[in-house]
N, C-alpha and C positions, 0 to 999 in steps of 0.2 A: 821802559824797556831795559833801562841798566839797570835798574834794583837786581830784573829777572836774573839779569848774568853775576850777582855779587853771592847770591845764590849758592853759585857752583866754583866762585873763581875768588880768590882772598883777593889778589890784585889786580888792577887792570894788564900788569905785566905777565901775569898769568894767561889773564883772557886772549892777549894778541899773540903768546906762544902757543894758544894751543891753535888758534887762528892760523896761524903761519903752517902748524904741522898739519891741519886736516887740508891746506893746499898744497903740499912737498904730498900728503899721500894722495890729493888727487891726479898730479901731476904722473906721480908711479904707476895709478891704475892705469892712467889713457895711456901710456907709456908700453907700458905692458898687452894692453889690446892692440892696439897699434905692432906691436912684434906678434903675435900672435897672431895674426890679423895676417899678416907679412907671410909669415912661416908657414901658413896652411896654404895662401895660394901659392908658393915656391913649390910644395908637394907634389 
């Protein structure tokens, strides 16, 4: 299963920054539905 990730990533320090951002941008989407979510029943 690491070989797969050496693949696409030179470093392991690569691997856990991109790790780190695809959870900051899931954090933004529920974030964002969550307000949206919010906003439509305020309407």
């Amino acid at each position: 299963m690491k070989d797969e990730y050496k693949e696409f990533y030179e470093t392991d320090e690569n691997d856990k920054d991109s790790k780190s951002d695809a959870k900051v941008i899931l954090f933004l989407i529920i974030v964002a539905v969550i307000a949206m979510t919010y906003w439509v029943a305020v309407q």
